[in-house]
PDB file of N, H, CA, C and O in Angstrom:
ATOM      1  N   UNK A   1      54.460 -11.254  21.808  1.00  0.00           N
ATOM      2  CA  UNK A   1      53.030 -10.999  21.810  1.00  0.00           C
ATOM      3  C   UNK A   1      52.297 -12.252  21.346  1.00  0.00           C
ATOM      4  O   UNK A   1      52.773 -12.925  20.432  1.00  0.00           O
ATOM      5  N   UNK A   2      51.476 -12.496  21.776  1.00  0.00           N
ATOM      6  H   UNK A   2      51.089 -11.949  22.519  1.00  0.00           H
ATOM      7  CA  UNK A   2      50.282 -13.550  21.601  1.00  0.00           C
ATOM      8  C   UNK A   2      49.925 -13.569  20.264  1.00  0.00           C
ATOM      9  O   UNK A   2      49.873 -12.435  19.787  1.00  0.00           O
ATOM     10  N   UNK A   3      49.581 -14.738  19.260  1.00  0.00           N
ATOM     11  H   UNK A   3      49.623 -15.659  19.647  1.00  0.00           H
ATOM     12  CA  UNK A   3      49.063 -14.673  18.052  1.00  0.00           C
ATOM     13  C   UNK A   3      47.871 -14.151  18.469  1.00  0.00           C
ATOM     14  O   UNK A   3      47.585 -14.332  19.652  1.00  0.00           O
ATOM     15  N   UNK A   4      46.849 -13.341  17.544  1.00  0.00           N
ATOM     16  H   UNK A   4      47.081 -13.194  16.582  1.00  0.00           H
ATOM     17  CA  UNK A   4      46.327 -12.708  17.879  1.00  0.00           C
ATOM     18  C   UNK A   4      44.711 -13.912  17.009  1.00  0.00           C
ATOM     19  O   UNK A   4      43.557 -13.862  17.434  1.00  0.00           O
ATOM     20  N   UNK A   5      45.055 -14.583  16.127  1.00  0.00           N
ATOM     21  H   UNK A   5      45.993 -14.623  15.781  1.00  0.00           H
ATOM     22  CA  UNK A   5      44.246 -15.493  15.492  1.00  0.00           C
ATOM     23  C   UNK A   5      43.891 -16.441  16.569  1.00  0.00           C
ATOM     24  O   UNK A   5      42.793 -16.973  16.408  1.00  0.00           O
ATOM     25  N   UNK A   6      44.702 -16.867  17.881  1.00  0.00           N
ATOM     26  H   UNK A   6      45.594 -16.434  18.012  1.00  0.00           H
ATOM     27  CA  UNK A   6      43.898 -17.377  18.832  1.00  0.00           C
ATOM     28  C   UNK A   6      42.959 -16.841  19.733  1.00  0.00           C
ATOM     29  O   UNK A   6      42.515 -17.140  20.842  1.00  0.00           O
ATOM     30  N   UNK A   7      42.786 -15.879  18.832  1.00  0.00           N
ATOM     31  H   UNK A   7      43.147 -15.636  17.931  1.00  0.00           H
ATOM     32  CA  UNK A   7      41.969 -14.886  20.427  1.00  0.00           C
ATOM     33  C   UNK A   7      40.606 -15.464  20.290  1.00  0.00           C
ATOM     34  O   UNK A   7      40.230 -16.208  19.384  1.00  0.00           O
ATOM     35  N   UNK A   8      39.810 -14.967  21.453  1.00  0.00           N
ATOM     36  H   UNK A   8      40.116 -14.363  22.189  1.00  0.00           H
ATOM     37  CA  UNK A   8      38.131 -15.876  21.723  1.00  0.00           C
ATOM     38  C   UNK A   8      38.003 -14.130  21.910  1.00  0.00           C
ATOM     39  O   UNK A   8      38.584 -13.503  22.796  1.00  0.00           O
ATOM     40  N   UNK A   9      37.011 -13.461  20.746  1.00  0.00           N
ATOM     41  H   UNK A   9      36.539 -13.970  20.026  1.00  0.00           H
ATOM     42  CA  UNK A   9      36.529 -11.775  20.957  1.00  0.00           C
ATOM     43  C   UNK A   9      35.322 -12.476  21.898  1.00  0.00           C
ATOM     44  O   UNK A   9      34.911 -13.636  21.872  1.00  0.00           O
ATOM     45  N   UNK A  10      34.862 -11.216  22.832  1.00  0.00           N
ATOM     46  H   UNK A  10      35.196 -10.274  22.853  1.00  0.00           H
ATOM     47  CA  UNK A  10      33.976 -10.960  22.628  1.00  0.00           C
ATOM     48  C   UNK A  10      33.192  -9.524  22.938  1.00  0.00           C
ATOM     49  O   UNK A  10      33.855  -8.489  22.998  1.00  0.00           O
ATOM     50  N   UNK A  11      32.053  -9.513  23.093  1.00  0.00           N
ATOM     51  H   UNK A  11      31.514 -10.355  23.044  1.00  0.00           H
ATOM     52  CA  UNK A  11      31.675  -8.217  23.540  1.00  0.00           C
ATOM     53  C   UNK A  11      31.155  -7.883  24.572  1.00  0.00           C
ATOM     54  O   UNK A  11      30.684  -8.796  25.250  1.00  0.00           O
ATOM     55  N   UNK A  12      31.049  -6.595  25.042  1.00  0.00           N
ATOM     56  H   UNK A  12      31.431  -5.854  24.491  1.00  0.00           H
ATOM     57  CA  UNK A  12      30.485  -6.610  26.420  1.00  0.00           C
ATOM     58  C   UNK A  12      28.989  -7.060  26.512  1.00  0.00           C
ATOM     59  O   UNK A  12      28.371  -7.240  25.462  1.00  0.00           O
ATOM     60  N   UNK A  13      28.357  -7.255  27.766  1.00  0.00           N
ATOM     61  H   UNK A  13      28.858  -7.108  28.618  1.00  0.00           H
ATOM     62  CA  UNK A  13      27.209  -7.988  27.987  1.00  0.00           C
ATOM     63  C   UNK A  13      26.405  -6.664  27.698  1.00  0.00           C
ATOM     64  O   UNK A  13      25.388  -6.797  27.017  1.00  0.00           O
ATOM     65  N   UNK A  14      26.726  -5.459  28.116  1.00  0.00           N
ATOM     66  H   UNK A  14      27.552  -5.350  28.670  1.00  0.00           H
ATOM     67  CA  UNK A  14      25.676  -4.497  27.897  1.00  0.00           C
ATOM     68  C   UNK A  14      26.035  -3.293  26.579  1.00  0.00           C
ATOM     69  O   UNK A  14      25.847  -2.077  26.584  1.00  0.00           O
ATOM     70  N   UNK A  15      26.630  -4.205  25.479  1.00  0.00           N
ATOM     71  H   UNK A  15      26.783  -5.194  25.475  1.00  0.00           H
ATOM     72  CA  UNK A  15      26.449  -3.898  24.432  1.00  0.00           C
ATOM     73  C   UNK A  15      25.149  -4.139  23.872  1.00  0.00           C
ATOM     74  O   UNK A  15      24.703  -5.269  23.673  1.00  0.00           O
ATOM     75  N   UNK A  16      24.431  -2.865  23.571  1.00  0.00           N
ATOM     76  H   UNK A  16      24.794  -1.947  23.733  1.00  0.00           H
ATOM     77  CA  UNK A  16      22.781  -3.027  23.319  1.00  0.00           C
ATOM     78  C   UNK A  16      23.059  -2.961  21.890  1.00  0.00           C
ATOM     79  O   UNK A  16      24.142  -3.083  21.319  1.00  0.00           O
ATOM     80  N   UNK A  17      21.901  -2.748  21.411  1.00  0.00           N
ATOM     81  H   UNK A  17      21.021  -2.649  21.876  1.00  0.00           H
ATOM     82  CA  UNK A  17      21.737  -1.666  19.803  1.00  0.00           C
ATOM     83  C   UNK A  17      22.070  -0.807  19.844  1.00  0.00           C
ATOM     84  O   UNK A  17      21.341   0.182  19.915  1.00  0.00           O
ATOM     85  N   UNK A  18      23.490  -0.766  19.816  1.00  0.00           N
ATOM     86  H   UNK A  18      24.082  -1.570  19.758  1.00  0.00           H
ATOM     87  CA  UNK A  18      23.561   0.882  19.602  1.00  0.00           C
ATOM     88  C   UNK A  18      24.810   1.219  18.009  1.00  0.00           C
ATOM     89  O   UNK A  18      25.920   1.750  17.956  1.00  0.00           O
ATOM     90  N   UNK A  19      24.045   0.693  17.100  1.00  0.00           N
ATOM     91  H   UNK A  19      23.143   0.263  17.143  1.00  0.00           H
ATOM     92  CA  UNK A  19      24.761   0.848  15.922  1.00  0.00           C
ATOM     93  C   UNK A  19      26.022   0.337  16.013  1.00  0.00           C
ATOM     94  O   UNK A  19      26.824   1.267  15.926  1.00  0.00           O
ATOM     95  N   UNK A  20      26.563  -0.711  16.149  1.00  0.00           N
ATOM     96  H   UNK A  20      25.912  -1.467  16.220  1.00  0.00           H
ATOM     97  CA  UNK A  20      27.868  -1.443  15.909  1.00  0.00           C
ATOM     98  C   UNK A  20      28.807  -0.770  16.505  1.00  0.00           C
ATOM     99  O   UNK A  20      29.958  -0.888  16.086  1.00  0.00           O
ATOM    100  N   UNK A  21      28.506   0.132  17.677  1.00  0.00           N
ATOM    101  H   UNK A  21      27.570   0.228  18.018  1.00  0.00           H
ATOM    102  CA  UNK A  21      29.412   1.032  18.100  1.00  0.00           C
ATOM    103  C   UNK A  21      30.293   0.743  19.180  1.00  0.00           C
ATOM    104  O   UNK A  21      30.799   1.581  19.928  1.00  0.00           O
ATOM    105  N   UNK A  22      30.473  -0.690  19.226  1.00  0.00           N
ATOM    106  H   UNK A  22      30.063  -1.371  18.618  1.00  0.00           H
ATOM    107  CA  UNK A  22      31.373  -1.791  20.428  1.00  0.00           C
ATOM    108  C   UNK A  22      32.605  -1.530  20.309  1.00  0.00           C
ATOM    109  O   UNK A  22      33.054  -0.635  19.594  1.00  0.00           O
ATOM    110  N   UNK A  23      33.119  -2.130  20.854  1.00  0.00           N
ATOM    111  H   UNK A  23      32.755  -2.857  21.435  1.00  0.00           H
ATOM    112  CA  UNK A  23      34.838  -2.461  21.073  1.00  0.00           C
ATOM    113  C   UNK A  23      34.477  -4.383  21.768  1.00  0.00           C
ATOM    114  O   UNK A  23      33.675  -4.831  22.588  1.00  0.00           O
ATOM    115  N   UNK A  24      35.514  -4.987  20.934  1.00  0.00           N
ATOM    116  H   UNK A  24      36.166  -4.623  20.268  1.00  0.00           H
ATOM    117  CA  UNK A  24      35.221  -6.763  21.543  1.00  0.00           C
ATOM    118  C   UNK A  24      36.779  -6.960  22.287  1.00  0.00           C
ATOM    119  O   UNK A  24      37.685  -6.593  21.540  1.00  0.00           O
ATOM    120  N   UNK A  25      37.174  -7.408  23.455  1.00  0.00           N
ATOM    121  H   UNK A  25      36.438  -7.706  24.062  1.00  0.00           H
ATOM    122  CA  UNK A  25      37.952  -8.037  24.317  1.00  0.00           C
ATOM    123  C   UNK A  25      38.461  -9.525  23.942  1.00  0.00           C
ATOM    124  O   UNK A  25      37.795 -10.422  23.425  1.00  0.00           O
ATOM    125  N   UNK A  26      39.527  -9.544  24.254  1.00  0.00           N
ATOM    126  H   UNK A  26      40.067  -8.815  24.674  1.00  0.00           H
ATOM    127  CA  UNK A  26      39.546 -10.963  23.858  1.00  0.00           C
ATOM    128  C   UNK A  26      41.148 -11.294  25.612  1.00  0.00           C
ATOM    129  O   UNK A  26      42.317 -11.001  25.860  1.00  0.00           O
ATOM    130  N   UNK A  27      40.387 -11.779  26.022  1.00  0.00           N
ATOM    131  H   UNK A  27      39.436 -12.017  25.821  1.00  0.00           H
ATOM    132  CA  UNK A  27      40.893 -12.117  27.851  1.00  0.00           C
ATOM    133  C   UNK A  27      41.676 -13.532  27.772  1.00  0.00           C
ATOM    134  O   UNK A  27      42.472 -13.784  28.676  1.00  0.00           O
ATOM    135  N   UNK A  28      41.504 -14.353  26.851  1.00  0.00           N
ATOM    136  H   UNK A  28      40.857 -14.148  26.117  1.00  0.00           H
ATOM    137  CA  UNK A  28      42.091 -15.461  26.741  1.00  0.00           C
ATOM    138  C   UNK A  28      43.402 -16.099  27.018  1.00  0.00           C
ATOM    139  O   UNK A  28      43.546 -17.263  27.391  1.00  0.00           O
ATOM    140  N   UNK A  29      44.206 -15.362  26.834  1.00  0.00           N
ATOM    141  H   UNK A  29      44.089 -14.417  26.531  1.00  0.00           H
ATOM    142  CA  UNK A  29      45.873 -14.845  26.931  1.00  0.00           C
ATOM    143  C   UNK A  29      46.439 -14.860  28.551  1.00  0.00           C
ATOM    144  O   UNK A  29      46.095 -13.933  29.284  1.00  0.00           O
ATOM    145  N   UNK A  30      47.120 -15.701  28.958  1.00  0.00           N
ATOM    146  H   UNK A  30      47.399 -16.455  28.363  1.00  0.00           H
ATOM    147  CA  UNK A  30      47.328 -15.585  30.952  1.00  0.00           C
ATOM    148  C   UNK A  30      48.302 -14.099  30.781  1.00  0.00           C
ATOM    149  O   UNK A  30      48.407 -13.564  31.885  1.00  0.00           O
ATOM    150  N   UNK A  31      49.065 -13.280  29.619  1.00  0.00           N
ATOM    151  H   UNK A  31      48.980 -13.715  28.723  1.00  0.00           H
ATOM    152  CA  UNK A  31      49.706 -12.079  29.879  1.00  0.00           C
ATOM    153  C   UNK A  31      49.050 -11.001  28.926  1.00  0.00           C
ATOM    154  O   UNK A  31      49.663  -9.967  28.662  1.00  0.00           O
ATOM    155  N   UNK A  32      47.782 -11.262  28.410  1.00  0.00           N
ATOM    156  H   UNK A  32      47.284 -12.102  28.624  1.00  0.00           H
ATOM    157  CA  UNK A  32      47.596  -9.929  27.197  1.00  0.00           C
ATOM    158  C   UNK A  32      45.675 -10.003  27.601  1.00  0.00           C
ATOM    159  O   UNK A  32      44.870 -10.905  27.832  1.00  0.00           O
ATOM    160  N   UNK A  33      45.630  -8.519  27.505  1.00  0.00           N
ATOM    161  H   UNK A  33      46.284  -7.786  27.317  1.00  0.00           H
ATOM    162  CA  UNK A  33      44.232  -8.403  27.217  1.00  0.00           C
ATOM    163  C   UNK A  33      44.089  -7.452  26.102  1.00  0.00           C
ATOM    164  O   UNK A  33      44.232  -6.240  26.262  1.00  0.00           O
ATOM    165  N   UNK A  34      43.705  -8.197  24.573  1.00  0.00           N
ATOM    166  H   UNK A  34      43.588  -9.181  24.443  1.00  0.00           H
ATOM    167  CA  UNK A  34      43.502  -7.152  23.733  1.00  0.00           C
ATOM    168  C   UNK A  34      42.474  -6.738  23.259  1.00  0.00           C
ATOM    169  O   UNK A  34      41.749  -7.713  23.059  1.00  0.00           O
ATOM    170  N   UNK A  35      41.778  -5.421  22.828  1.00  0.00           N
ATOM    171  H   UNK A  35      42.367  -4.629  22.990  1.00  0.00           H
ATOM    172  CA  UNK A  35      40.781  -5.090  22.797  1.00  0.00           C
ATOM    173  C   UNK A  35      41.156  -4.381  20.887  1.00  0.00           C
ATOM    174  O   UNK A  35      42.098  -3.895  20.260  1.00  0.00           O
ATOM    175  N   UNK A  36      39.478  -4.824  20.635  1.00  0.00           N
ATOM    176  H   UNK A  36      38.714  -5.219  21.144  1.00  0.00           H
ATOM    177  CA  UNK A  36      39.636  -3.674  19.121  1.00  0.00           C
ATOM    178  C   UNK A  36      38.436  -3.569  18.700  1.00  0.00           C
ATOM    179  O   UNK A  36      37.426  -4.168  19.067  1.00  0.00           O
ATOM    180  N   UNK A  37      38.606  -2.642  17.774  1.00  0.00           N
ATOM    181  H   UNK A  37      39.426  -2.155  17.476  1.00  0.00           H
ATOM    182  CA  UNK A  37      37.236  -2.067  17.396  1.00  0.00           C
ATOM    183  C   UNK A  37      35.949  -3.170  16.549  1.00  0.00           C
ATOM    184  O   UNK A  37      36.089  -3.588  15.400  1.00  0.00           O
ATOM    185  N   UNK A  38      34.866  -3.441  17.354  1.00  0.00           N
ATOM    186  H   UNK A  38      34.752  -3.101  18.288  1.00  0.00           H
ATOM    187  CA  UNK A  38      33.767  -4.816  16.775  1.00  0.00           C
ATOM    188  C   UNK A  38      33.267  -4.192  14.900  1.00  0.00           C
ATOM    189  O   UNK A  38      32.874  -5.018  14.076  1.00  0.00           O
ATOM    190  N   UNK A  39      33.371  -2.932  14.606  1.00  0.00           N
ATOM    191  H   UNK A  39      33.690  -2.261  15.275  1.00  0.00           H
ATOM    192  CA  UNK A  39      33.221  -2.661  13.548  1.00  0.00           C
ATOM    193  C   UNK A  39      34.139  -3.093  12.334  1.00  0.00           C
ATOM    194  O   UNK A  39      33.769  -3.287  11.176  1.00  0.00           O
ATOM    195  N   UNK A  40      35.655  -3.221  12.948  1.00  0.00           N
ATOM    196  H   UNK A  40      35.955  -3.063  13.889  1.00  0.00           H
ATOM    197  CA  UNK A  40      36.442  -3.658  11.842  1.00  0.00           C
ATOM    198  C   UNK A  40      37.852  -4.657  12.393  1.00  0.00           C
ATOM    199  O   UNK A  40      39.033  -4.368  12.588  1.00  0.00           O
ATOM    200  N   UNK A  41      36.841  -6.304  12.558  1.00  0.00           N
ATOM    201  H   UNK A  41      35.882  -6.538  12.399  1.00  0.00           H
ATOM    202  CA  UNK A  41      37.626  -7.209  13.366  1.00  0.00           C
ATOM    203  C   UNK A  41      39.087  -7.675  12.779  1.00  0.00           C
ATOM    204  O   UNK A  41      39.811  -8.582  13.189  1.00  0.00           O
ATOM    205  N   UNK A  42      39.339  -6.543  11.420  1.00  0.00           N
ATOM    206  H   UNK A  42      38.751  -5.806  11.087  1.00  0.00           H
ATOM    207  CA  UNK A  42      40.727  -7.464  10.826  1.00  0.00           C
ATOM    208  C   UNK A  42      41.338  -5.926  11.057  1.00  0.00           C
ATOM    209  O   UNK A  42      42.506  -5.729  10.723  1.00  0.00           O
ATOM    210  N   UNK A  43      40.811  -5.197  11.438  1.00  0.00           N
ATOM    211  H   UNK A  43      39.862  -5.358  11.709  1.00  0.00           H
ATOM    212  CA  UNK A  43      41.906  -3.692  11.485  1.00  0.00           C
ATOM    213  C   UNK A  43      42.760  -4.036  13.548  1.00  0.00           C
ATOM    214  O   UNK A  43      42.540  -4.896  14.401  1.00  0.00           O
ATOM    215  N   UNK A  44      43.436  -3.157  13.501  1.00  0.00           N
ATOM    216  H   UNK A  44      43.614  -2.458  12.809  1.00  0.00           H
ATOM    217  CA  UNK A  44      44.293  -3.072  14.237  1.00  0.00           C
ATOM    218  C   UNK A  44      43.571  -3.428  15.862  1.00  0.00           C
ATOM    219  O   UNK A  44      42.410  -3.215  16.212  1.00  0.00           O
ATOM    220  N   UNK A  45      44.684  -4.025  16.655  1.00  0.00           N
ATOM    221  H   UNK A  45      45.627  -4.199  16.372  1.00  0.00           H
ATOM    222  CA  UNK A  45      43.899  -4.662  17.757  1.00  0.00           C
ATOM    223  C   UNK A  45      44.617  -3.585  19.475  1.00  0.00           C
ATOM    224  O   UNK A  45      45.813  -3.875  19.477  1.00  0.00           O
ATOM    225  N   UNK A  46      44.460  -3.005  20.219  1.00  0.00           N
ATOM    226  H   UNK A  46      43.488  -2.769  20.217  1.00  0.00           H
ATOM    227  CA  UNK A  46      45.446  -2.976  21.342  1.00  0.00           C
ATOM    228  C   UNK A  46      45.725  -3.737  22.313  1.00  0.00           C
ATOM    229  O   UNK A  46      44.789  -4.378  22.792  1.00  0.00           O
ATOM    230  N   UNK A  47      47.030  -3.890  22.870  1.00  0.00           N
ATOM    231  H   UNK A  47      47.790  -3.370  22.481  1.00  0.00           H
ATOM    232  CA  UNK A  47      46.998  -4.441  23.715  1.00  0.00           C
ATOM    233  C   UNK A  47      47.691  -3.996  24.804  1.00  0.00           C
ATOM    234  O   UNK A  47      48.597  -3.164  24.764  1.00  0.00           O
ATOM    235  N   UNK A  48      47.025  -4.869  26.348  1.00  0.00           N
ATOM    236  H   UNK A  48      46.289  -5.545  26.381  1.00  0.00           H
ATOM    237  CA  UNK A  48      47.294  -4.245  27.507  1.00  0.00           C
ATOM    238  C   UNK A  48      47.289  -5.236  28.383  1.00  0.00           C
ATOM    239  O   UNK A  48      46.500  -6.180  28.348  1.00  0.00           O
ATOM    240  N   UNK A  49      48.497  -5.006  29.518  1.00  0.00           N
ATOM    241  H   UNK A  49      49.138  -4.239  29.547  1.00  0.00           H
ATOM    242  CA  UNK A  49      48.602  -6.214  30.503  1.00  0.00           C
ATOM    243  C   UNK A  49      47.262  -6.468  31.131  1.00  0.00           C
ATOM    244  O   UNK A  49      46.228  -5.934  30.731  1.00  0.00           O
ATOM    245  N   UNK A  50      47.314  -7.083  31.866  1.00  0.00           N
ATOM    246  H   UNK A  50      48.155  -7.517  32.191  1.00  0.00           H
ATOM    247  CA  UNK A  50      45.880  -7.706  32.612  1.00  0.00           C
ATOM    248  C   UNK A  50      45.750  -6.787  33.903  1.00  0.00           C
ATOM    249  O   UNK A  50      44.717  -6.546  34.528  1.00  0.00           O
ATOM    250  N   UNK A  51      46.746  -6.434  34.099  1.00  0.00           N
ATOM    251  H   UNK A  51      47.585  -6.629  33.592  1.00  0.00           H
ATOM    252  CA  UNK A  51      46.672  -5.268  35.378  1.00  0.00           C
ATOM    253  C   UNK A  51      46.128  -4.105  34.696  1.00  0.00           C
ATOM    254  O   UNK A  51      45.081  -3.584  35.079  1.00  0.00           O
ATOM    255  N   UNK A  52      46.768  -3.692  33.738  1.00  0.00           N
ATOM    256  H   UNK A  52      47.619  -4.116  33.427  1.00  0.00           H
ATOM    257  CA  UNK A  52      46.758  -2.225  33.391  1.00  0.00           C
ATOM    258  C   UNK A  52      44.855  -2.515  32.759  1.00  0.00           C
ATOM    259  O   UNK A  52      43.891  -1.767  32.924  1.00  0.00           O
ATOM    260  N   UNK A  53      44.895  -3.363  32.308  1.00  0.00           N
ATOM    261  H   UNK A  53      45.679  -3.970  32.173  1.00  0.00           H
ATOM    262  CA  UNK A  53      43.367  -3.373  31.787  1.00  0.00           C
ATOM    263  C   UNK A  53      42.396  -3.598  32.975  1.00  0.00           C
ATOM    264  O   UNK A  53      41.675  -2.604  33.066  1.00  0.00           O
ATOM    265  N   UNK A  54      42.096  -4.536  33.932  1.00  0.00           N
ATOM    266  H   UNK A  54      42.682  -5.343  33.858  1.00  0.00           H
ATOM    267  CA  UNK A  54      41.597  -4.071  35.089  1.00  0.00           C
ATOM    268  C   UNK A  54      41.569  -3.138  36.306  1.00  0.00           C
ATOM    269  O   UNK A  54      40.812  -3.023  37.270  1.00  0.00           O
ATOM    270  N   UNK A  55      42.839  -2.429  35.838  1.00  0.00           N
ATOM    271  H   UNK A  55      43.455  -2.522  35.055  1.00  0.00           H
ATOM    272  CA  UNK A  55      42.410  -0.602  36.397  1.00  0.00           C
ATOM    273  C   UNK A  55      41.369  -0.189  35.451  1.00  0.00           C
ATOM    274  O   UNK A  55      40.231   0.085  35.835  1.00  0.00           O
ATOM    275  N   UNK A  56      41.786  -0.131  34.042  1.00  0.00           N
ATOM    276  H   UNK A  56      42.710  -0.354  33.730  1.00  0.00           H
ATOM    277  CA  UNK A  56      41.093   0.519  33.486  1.00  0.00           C
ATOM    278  C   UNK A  56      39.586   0.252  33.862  1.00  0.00           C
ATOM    279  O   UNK A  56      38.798   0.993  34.450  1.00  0.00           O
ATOM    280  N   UNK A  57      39.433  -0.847  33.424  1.00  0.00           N
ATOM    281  H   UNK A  57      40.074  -1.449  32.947  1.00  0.00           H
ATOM    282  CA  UNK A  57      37.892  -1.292  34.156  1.00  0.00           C
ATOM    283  C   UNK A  57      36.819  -0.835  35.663  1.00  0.00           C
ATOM    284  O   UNK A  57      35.633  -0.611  35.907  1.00  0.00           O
ATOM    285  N   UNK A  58      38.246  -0.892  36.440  1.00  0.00           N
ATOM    286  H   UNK A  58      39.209  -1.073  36.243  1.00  0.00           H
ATOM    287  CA  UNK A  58      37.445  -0.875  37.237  1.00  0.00           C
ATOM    288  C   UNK A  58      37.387   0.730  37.525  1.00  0.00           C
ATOM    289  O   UNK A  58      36.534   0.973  38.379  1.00  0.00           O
ATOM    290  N   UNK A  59      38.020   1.817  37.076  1.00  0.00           N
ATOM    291  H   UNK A  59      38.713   1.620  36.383  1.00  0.00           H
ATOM    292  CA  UNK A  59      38.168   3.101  37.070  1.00  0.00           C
ATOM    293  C   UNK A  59      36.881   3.161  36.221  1.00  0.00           C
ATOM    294  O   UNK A  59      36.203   3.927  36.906  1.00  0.00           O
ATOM    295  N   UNK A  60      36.228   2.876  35.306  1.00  0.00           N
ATOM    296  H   UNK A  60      36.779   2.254  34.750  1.00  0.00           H
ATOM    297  CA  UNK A  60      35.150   2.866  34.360  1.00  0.00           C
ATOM    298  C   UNK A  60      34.317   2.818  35.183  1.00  0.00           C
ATOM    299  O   UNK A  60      33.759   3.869  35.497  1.00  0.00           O
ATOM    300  N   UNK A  61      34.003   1.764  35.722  1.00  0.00           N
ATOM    301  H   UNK A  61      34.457   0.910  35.467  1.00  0.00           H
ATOM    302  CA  UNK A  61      32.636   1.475  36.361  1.00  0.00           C
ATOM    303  C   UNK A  61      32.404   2.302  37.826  1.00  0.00           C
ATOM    304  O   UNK A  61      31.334   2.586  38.364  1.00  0.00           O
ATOM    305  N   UNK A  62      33.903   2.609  38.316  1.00  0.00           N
ATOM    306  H   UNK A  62      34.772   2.378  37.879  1.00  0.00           H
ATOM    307  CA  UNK A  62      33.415   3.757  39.196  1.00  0.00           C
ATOM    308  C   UNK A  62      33.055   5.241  39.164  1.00  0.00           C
ATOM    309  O   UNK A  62      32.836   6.019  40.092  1.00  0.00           O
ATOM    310  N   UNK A  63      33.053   5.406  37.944  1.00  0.00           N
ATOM    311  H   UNK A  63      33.230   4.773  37.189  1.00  0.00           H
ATOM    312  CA  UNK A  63      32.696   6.820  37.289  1.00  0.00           C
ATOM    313  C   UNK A  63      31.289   6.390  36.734  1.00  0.00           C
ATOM    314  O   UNK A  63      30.765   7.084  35.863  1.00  0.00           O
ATOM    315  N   UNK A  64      30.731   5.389  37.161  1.00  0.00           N
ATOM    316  H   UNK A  64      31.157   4.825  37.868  1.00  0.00           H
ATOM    317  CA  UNK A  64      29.223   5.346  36.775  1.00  0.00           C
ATOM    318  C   UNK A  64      28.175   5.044  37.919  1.00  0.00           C
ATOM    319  O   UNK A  64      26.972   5.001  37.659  1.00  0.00           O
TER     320      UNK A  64
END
């Protein structure tokens, strides 16, 4: 697994005001996309191949 101290977070673009209630990505990695909660950046992180995370994505945005 990827050190996780090199990661570049960030957050989504249409993270508004909505009370710190994000999740930040960090895509940096050519085999890991890990995601974790923007409220508590030293608690636990997940991670997911780059495939399995752009299903997820794109299954998201087609349910909207």
């Amino acid at each position: 697994m990827a050190n996780l101290t090199d990661a570049q977070w960030r957050k989504s673009t249409r993270s508004g005001d909505n009370g710190g209630a994000c999740v930040e990505v960090a895509d940096n990695f050519p085999d890991l996309v890990a995601v974790r909660d923007s409220k508590d950046p030293a608690g636990p992180a997940l991670a997911f191949s780059p495939t399995a995370w752009m299903t997820f994505v794109q299954s998201t945005k087609a349910k909207h």
